[in-house]
LOPA-469664 format. One record per residue (C-alpha): residue in one letter; x, y, z. Coordinates in steps of 0.25 Angstrom, whole numbers, padded with zeros to 4 digits, always signed. Layout:
N
AXYZ/...
This chain:
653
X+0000+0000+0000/X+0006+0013-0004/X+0010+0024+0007/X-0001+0034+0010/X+0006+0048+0006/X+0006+0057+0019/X+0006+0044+0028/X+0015+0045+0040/X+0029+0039+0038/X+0032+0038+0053/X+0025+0031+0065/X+0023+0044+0074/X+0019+0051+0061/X+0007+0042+0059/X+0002+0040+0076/X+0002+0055+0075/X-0006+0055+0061/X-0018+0046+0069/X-0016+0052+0082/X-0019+0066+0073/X-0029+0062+0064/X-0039+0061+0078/X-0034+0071+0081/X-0038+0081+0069/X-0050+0075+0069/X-0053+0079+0084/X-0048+0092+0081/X-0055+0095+0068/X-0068+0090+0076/X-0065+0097+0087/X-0061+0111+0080/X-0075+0107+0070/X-0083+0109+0086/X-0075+0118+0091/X-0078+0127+0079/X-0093+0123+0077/X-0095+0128+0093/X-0087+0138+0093/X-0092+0142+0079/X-0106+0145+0087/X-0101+0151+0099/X-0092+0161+0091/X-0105+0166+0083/X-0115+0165+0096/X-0103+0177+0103/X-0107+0182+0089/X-0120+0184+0091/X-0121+0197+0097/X-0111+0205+0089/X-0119+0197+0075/X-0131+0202+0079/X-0127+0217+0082/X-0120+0216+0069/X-0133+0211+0059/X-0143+0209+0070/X-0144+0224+0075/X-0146+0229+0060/X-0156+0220+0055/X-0164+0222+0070/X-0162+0238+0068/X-0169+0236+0052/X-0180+0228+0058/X-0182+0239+0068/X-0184+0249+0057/X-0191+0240+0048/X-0202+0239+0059/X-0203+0254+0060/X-0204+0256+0045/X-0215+0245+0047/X-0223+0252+0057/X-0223+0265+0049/X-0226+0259+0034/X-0238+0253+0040/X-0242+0267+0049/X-0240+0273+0034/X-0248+0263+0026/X-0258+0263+0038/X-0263+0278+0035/X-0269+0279+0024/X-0261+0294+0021/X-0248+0292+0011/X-0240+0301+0018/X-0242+0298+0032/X-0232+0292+0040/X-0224+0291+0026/X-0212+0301+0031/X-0210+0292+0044/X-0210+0281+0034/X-0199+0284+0026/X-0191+0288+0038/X-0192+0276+0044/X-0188+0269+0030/X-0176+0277+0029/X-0172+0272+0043/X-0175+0258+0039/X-0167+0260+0028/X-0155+0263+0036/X-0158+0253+0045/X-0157+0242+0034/X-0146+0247+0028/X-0139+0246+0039/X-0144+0231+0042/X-0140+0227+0028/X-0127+0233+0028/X-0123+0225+0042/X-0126+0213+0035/X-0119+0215+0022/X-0107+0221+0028/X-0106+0210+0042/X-0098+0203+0044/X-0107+0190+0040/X-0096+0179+0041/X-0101+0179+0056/X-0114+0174+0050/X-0119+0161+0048/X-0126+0159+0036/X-0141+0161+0041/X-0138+0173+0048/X-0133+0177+0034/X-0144+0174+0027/X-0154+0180+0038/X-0147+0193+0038/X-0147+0193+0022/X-0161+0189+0022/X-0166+0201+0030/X-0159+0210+0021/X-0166+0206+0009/X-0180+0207+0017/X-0176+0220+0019/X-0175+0223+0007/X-0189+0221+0003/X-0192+0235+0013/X-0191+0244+0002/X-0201+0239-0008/X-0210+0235+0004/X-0209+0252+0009/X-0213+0256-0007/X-0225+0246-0004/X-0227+0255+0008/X-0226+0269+0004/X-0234+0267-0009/X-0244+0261+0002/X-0245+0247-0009/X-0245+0238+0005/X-0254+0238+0016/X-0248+0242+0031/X-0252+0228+0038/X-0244+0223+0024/X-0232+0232+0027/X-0232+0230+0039/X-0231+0215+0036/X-0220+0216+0027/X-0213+0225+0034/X-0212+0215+0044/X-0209+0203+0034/X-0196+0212+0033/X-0193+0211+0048/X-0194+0197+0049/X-0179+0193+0044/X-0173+0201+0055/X-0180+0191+0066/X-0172+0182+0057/X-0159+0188+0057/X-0159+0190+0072/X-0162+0175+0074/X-0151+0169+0065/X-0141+0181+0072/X-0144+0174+0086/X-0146+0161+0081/X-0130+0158+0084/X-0134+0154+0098/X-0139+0139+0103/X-0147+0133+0114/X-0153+0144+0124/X-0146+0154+0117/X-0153+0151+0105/X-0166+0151+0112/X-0163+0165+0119/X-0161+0172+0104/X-0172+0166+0097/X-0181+0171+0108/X-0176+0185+0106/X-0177+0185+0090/X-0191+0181+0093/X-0192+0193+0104/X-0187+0202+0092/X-0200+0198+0086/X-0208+0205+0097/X-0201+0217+0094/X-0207+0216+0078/X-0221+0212+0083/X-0221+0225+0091/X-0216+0234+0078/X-0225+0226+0070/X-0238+0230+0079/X-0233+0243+0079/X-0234+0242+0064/X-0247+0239+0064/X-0253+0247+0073/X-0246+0259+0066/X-0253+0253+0052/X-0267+0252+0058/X-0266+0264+0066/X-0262+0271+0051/X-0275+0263+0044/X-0284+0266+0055/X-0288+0251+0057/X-0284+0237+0055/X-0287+0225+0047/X-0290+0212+0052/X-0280+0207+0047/X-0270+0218+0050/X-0276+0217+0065/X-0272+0202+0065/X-0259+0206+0062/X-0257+0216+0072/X-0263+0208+0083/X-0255+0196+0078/X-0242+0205+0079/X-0246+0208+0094/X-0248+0192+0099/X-0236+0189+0091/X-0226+0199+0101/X-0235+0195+0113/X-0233+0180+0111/X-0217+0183+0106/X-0215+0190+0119/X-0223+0180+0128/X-0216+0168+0121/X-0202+0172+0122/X-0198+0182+0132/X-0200+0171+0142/X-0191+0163+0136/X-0179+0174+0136/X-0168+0174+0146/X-0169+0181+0158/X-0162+0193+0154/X-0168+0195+0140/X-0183+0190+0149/X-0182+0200+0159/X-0179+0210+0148/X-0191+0208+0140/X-0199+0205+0155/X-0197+0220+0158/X-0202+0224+0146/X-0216+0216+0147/X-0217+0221+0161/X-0213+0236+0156/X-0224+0249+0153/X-0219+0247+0138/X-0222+0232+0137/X-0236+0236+0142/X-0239+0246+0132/X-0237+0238+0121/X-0246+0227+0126/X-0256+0237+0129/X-0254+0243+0115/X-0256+0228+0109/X-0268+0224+0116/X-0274+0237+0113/X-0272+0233+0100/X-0277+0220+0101/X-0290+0223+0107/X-0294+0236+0097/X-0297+0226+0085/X-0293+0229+0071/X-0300+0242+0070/X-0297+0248+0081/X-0282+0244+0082/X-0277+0256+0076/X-0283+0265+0086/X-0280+0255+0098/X-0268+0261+0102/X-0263+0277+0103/X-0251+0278+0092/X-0242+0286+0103/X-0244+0275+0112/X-0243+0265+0104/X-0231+0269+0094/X-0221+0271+0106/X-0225+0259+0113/X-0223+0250+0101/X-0209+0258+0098/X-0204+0257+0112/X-0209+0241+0112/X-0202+0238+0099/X-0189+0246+0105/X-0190+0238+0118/X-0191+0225+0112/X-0179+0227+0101/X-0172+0231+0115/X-0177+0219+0122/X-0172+0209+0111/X-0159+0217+0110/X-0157+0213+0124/X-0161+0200+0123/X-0152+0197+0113/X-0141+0202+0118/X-0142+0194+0130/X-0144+0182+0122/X-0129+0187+0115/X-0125+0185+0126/X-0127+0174+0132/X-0123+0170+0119/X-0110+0177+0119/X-0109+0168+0134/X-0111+0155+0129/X-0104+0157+0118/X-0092+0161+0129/X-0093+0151+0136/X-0094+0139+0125/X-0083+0145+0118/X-0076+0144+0131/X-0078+0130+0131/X-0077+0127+0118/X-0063+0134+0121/X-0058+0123+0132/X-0065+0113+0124/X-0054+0118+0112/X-0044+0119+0122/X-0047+0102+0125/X-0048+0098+0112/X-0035+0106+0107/X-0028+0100+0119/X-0035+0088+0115/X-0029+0087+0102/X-0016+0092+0107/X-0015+0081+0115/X-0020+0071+0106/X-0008+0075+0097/X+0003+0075+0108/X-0001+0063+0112/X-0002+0058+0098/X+0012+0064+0094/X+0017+0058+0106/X+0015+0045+0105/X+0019+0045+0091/X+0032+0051+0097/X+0034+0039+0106/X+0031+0029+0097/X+0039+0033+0086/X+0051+0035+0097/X+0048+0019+0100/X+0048+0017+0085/X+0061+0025+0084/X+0068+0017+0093/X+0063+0003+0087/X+0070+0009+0073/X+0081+0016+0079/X+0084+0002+0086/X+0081-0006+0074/X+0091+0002+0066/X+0102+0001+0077/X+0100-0014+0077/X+0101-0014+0059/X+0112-0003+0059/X+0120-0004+0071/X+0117-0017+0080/X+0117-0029+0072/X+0129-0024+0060/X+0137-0021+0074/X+0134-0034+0077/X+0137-0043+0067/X+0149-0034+0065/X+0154-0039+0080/X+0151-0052+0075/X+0156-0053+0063/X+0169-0049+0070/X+0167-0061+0080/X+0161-0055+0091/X+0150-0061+0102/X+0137-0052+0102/X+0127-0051+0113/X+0114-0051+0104/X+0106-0046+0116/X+0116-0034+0120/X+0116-0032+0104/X+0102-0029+0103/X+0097-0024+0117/X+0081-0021+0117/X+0074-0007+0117/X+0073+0001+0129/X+0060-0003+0136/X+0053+0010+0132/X+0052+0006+0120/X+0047-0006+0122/X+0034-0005+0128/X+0021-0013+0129/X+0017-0008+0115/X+0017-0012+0101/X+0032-0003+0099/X+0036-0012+0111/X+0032-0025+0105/X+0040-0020+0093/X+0052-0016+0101/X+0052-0029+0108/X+0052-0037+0095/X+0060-0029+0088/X+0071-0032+0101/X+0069-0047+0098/X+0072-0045+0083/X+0084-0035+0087/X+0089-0047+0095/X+0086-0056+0087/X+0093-0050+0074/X+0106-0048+0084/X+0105-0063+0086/X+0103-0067+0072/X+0116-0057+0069/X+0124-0065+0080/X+0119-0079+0076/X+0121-0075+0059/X+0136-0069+0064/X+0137-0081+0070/X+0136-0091+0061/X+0143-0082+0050/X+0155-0084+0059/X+0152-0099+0062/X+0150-0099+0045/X+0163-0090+0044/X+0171-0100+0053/X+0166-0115+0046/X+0169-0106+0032/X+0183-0102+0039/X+0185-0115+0045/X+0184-0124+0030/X+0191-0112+0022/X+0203-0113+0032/X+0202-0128+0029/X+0199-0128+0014/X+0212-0117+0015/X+0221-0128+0022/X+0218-0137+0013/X+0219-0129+0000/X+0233-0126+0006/X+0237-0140+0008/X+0232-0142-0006/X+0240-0131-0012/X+0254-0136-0005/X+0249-0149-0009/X+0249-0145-0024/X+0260-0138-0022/X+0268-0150-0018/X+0262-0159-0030/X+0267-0146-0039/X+0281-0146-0035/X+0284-0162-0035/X+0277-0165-0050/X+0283-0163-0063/X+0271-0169-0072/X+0266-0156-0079/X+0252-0162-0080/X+0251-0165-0064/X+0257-0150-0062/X+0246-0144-0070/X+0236-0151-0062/X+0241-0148-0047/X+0243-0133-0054/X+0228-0134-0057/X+0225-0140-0042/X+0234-0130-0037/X+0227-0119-0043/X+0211-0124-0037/X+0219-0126-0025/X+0224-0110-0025/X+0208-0106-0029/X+0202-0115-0014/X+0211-0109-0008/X+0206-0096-0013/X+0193-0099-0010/X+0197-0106+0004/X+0201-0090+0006/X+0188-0084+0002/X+0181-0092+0013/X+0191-0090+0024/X+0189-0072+0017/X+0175-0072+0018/X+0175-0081+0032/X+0181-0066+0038/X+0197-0074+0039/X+0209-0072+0032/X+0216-0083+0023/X+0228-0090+0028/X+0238-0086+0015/X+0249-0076+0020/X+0261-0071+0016/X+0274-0068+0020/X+0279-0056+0010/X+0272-0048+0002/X+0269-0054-0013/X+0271-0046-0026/X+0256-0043-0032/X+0260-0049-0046/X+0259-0063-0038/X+0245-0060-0028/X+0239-0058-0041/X+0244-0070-0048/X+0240-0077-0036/X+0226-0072-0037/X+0225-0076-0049/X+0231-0089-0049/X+0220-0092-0038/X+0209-0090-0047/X+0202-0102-0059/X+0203-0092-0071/X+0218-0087-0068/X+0221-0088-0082/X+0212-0077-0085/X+0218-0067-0077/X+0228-0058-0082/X+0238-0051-0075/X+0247-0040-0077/X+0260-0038-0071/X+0260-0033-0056/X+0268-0020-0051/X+0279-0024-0042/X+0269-0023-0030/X+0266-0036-0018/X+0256-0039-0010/X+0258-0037+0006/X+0260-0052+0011/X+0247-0052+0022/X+0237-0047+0009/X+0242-0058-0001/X+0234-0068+0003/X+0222-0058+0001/X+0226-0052-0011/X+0228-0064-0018/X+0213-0069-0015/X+0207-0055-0018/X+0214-0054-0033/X+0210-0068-0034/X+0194-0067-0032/X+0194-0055-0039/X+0201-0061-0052/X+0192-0074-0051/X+0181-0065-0051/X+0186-0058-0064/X+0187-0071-0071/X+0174-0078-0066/X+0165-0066-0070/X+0171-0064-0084/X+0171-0072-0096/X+0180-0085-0095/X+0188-0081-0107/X+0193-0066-0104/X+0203-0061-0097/X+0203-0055-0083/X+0215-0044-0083/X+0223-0036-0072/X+0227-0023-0071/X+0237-0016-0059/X+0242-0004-0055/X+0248+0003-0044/X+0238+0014-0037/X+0240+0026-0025/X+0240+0017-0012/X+0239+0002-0019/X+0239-0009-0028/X+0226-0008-0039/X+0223-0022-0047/X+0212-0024-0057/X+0205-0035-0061/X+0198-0035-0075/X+0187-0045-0080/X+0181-0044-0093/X+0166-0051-0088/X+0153-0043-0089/X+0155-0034-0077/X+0146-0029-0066/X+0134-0021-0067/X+0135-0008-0056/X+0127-0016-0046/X+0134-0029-0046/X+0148-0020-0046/X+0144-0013-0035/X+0138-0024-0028/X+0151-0033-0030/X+0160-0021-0026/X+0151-0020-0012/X+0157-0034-0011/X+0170-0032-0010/X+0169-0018-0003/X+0159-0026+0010/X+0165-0039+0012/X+0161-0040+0026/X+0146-0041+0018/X+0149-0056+0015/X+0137-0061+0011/X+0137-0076+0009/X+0125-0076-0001/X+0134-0069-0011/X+0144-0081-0015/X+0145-0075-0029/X+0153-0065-0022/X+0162-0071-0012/X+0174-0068-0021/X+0170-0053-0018/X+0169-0055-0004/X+0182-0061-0002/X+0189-0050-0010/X+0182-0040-0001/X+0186-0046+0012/X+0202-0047+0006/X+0200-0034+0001/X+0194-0026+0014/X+0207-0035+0021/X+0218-0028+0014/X+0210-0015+0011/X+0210-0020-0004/X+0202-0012-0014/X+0194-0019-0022/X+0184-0011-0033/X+0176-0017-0045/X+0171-0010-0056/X+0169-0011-0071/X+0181-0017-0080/X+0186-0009-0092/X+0184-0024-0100/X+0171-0026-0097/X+0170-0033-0082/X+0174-0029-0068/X+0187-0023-0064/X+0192-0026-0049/X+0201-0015-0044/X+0211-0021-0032/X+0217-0010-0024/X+0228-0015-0016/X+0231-0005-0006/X+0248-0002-0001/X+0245-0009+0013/X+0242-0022+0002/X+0254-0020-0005/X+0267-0020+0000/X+0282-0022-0008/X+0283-0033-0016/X+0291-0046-0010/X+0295-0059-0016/X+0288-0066-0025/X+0279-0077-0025/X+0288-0088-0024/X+0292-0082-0009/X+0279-0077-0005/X+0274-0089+0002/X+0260-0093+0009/X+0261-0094+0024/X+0250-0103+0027/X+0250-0110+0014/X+0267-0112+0009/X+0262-0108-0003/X+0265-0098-0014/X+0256-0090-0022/X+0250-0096-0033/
């Protein structure tokens, strides 16, 4: 399955990721009800300042609106066209004022503190009020009855009681109650202006409809019942407002004036109450009831303004928990995270000591024959880090696998040694014999005279010098050196004619003459087998019938020889590969036989501090450059004759 891109490349980085996404989700729930309360409480603090903003001027238009009402239906009462028509206009003109200014703090407000109904409340009263002016044509050129105007006069009011709901409507529970009940009492305040309207238009006509005395009459029971209904269900400080009024000389004259009305009948309602009288009480009513409702609402404001204090105060320590909340969340989270990954980091960190440092310490120490303590090899984690936990079990097993490896080092080392010493002990044995065999021959070579017998114990000779060669390589790659030495040192015409002579294809080989240069007496022995394994392996990888040719020089600080086949060569990976070889003997790896030849040239040549480098031949083959250093070579003594074998009497062959 293919790696999500953005996933978490580390442990801690991934506890954090699942500890964080409960945790956004927490807080983005948390910040959505944080903001939905707080959203509330902010706008029901706003109420006051929202309402003195749009409230006031749509509550002052509908004042004049009610005025204008009251005088259209005195003028299209009388029956005169110029009666009361100069108060009329006045009045217009101040109604005008007052809407303009109502539309002008609606338009230009600052409506973003708004909610959509409250908008469309406020733009709903503007274009009712818009329809006042072709309703006032209809008025002064007397094409509308006064019960009519007064009607639609008051069809134009009606949106304000709309508007001054939606502006309190911000508030909830009890406090919701509290500001309906005092739109509702706004409501008494019309019904007063509109009874004042009709009593001015009967009082104009002279008399009353039916119909326009249902009206009246209706009006009056509809303030009465408002006014029974909801003052009582007021607070106690907006109720003992509106208690005193009801109990006051003003309160009484109006009742006194309504049920004046109500008994006079349709004909005589006109006359049923004095204008002087009548006109200021119903002016000073409507004034007292805008001033009661004024009061009233802003009471309700603010205990508003209280609650919202005081739920925004909680709303804040309840912020304050859940922040803390989450803060805490993502220590503990980060924390954790922390800790486990520093148990993690020690399992690696232990794990690599044991891959990088530990186990190639020790089987270096055993390779050079030293007892190792497995268990002081591989101590166990501190207990820390091993805990009652899933990281414990893993720290627990990965001690017994820590252990275990050490042990499987120290057995493997082990048996190589145990496998190095058989190998030793039968090359020692195979090389005693081949000696025995070689003085043997020897013998039999001095005492015949038949040519034919001679040129077979040559041939024997010859097989004989080739096992003893390969008796070497065993004793070389078992970590021991060969028992050949020499006395003197021997002139480097003879080591390589030895080496040659040591190989099956000799007579393929061609060498040139030597300079006048010998080989120190301890690195004979060595020389001799190196040149060799590397001339056998010119002439077994090259075609039977060439030649493989030798070139020599002299060099700053040494002795250089090259060996040249003429075979298909060595692609760059195989070259590098065999030269790796040669350059890590100590890398001996069992499995490799076709390579033994370039182990054993290793091992000689990291002996002597031997150069050995291969590389393409100029005919077509590998080259391999030997670069005898000064501490190999040393002045040439006597020749081969007199340069005798220690361990084996014999001379070079």
């Amino acid at each position: 399955m293919r790696r999500l891109i953005g996933r978490p490349a580390t442990v801690r980085a991934r506890i954090v990721a699942l500890a964080l996404a409960p945790v956004l989700a927490l807080l983005v729930l948390w910040s959505f009800a944080m903001v939905s309360v707080t959203g509330e409480l902010r706008a029901l603090v706003r109420v006051q300042g929202v309402y003195e903003d749009f409230g006031t001027p749509v509550d002052t238009a509908i004042g004049q609106i009610q005025i204008e009402r009251r005088l259209a239906a005195a003028y299209l009462g009388t029956g005169r066209r110029t009666a009361n028509v100069v108060g009329l206009m006045e009045q217009q003109r101040r109604t005008d004022k007052a809407v303009n200014a109502m539309r002008d703090a609606i338009r230009s407000g600052d409506r973003d503190r708004l909610s959509a109904r409250q908008r469309q409340a406020l733009d709903t009263m503007v274009t009712t009020v818009g329809r006042l002016e072709e309703l006032r044509q209809r008025v002064l050129s007397r094409d509308i009855t006064w019960d009519r105007a007064v009607s639609e006069y008051s069809a134009l009011v009606e949106p304000g009681f709309d508007v001054e709901s939606t502006l309190t409507a911000l508030q909830a529970g009890q406090l919701a109650r509290e500001a309906q009940i005092v739109v509702e009492l706004v409501r008494v305040r019309e019904f007063v202006s509109r009874e004042d309207a009709l009593v001015a238009g009967a009082r104009a006509a002279g008399t009353l409809t039916d119909r326009q005395y249902d009206t009246l009459t209706a009006t009056v029971e509809d303030r009465r019942v408002f006014e029974r209904t909801y003052v009582p269900d007021l607070p106690d400080d907006s109720r003992t407002l509106f208690e005193g009024f009801q109990r006051g000389e003003l309160h009484r004259e109006l009742v006194s004036g309504e049920d004046a009305l109500l008994r006079a009948g349709a004909s005589r309602a006109g006359d049923a109450v004095a204008a002087g009288s009548w006109r200021s009480t119903a002016d000073r009513a409507v004034e007292r009831y805008m001033l009661l409702c004024t009061r009233s609402a802003e009471n309700s404001a603010g205990r508003g303004r209280e609650f919202a204090h005081r739920e925004l105060a909680k709303a804040a320590v309840v912020a304050v928990l859940g922040l803390t909340a989450v803060a805490l969340s993502l220590w503990f989270a980060v924390r954790g995270a922390r800790r486990i990954s520093r148990r993690l980091e020690t399992l690696r960190d232990a794990a690599d000591l044991l891959t990088t440092r530990q186990l190639p310490d020790v089987i270096a120490r055993l390779s050079a024959g030293e007892n190792v303590d497995a268990v002081a090899e591989a101590p166990p984690l501190a207990d820390g880090e091993a805990g009652a936990d899933e990281i414990g079990d893993v720290g627990r097993s990965f001690n017994r696998a820590r252990l275990a490896a050490v042990e499987a080092a120290v057995r493997q080392a082990t048996l190589r040694r145990g496998l190095s010493a058989v190998l030793l002990n039968i090359a020692r044995r195979n090389q005693s014999l081949v000696h025995r065999q070689l003085k043997l021959v020897d013998t039999l070579e001095r005492r015949t005279d038949d040519s034919d017998v001679l040129e077979q114990l040559f041939r024997i000779d010859h097989l004989t010098t080739r096992m003893r060669r390969h008796a070497e390589s065993l004793i070389i790659l078992s970590g021991a050196a060969p028992g050949r030495r020499w006395r003197r040192p021997v002139p480097v015409a003879d080591v390589v004619a030895s080496a040659v002579g040591e190989i099956e294809a000799y007579a393929r080989v061609e060498v040139p003459p030597m300079p006048q240069v010998g080989v120190a007496a301890d690195a004979v022995a060595d020389v001799v087998h190196l040149i060799a394994e590397l001339v056998e392996n010119a002439t077994v990888f090259s075609p039977p019938k060439t030649r493989v040719t030798m070139r020599t020089a002299r060099a700053d600080g040494g002795f250089v020889l090259q060996i040249d086949d003429r075979g298909l060569g060595l692609d760059a990976e195989h070259l590098e590969e065999a030269q790796r070889t040669i350059t890590t003997p100590d890398d001996f790896d069992p499995t490799r036989h076709d390579r033994l030849g370039l182990y054993v040239v290793g091992r000689l040549a990291a002996r002597h501090g031997i150069e050995v480098t291969l590389g393409p031949s100029p005919y077509g083959g590998t080259t391999a450059v030997v670069s005898l250093p000064e501490g190999v070579l040393a002045p040439e003594g006597r020749s081969a004759d007199g340069a005798q074998d220690v361990s084996a009497r014999a001379s070079l062959p």
